[in-house]
C-alpha positions in Angstrom: -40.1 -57.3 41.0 -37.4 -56.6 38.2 -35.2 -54.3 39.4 -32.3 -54.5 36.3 -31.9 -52.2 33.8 -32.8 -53.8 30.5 -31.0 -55.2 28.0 -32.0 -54.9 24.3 -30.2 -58.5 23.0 -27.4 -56.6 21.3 -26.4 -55.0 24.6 -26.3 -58.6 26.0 -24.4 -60.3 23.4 -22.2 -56.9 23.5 -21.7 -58.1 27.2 -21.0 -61.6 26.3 -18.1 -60.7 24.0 -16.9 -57.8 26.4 -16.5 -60.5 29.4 -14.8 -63.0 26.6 -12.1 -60.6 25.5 -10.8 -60.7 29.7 -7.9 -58.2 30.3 -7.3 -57.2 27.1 -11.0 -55.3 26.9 -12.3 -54.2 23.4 -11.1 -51.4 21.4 -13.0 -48.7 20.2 -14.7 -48.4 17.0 -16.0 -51.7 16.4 -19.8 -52.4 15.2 -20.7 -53.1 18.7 -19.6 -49.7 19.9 -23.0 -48.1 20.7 -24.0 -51.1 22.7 -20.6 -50.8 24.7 -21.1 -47.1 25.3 -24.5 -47.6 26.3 -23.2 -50.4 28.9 -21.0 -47.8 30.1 -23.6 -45.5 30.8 -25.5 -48.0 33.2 -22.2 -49.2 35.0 -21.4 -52.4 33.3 -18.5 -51.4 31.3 -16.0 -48.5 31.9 -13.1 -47.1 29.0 -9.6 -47.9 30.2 -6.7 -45.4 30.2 -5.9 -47.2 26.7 -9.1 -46.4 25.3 -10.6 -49.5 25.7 -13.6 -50.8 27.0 -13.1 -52.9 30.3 -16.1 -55.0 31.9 -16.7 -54.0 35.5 -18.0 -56.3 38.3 -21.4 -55.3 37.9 -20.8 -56.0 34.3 -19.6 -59.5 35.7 -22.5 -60.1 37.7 -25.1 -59.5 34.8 -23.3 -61.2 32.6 -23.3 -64.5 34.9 -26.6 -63.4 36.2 -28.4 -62.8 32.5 -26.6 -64.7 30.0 -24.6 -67.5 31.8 -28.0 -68.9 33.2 -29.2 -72.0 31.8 -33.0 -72.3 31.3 -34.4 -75.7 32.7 
């Protein structure tokens, strides 16, 4: 049984480029904002004391668990 949250596909590719920007996060106010929020309000992202958002390790672990898989 699914037991993941769901990710509409702008939430995942908002994952994708959150995990690709590392350290350095993503500022706010971009396009992809709303998507980032929401990923903050399930756990996989958090806002930094810079005002940026940060991937956390759950965010990690659904990214690599979601988007890194490769279909056979």
């Amino acid at each position: 049984m699914w037991n993941e949250p769901y990710l509409e596909s702008c939430c995942r590719s908002a994952l994708h480029r959150l995990c690709l920007a590392g350290t350095n996060g993503r500022p706010r106010m971009l396009r992809d904002e709303p998507c980032l929020d929401r990923l903050r309000r399930k756990g996989f992202a958090c806002l930094s004391t810079d005002d940026r958002y940060q991937v956390t390790l759950s965010g990690e672990d659904r990214h690599r668990t979601e988007i890194l898989v490769r279909k056979a």
